[in-house]
C-alpha positions as CSV (number, residue, x, y, z in Angstrom):
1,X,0.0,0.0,0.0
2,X,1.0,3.6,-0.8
3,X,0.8,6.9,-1.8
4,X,2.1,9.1,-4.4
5,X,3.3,12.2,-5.9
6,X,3.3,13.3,-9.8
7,X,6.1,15.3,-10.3
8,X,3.8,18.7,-10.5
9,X,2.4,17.7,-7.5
10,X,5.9,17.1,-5.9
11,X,7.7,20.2,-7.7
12,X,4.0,22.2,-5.6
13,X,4.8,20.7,-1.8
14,X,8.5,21.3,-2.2
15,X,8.0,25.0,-3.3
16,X,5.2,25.6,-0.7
17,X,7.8,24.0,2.0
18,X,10.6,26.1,1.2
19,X,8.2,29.5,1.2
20,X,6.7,28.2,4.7
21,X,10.1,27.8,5.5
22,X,9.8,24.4,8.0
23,X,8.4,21.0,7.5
24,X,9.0,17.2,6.7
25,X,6.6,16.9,4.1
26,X,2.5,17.2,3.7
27,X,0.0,14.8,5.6
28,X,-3.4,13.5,3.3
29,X,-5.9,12.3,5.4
30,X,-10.0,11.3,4.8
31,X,-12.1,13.0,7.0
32,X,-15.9,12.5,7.4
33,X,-17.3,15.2,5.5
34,X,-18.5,16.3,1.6
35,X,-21.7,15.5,-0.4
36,X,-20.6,11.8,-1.2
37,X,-19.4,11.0,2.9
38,X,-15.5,11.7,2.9
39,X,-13.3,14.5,2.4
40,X,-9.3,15.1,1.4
41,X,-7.9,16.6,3.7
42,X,-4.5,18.0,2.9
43,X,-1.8,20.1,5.7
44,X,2.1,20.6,6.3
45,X,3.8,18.3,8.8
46,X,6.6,19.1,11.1
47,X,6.8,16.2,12.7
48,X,5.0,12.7,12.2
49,X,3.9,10.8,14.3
50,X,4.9,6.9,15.5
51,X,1.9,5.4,13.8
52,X,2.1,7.3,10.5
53,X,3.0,5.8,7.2
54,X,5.5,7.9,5.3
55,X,6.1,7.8,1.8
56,X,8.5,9.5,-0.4
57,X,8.3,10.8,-4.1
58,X,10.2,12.6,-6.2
59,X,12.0,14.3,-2.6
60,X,9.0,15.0,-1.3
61,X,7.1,13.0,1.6
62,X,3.6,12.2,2.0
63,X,2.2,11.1,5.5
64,X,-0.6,9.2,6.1
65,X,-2.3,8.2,9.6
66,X,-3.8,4.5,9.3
67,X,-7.3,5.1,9.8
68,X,-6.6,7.0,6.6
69,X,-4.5,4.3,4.7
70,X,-6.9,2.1,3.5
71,X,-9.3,4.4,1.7
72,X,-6.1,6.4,0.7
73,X,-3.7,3.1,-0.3
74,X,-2.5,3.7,-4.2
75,X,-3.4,7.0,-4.5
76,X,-1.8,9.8,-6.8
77,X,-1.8,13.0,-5.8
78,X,-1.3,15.2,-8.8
79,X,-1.4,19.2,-9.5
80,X,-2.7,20.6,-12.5
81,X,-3.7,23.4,-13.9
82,X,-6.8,24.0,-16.1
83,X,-7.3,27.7,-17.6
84,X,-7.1,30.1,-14.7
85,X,-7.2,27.4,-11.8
86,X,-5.0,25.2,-9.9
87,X,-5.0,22.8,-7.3
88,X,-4.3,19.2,-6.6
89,X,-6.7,16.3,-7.8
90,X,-6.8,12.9,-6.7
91,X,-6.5,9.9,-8.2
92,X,-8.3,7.2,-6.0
93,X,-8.2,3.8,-6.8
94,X,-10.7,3.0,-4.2
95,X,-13.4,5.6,-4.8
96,X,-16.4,4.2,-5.7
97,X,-18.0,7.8,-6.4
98,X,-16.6,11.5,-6.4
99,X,-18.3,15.1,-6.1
100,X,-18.5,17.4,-9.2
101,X,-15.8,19.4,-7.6
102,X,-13.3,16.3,-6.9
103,X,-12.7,17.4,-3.0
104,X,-15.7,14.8,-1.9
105,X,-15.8,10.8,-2.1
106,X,-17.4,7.4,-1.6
107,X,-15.7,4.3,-1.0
């Protein structure tokens, strides 16, 4: 099981670290929320902890917690940009449904 980075979406984290200027990498975690029951949640991590699962792409590390793992394992974390907008999308193996705006799943 694990969880990766495109190399936008890598290039995007390491950038963002080096401006916040701290941090060990980004945590993705589900959270109960969104029209279709979970949510991405997405923040910078100084320090992991014990339980996490760590993965590392491109230099860049992604933490997971383990509630998190199983909804999350094989999933590719990309950054685009379309027109004027930008952010990351998901690319989840293991939902069975997503939201219009990509930010909300089912498994």
């Amino acid at each position: 099981m694990s969880v990766s980075l495109t190399p936008a979406a890598a290039r995007h984290v390491a950038k963002s670290l080096a401006k916040r200027g701290s941090g060990i990498g980004l945590r993705l975690a589900v959270k109960t929320s969104g029209c279709n029951g979970f949510a991405y949640a997405l923040e910078f991590v100084d320090t992991a902890n014990a339980e996490d699962e760590c993965f590392e792409t491109h230099g860049v590390k992604v933490i997971v917690d383990p509630r998190s793992l199983g909804m999350l394992a094989g999933t590719e974390l990309d950054f685009v940009r379309e027109g004027l907008n930008e952010g990351f999308k998901f690319n989840n193996p293991n939902a069975k449904a997503n939201c219009g705006c990509g930010e909300s799943f089912a498994v």
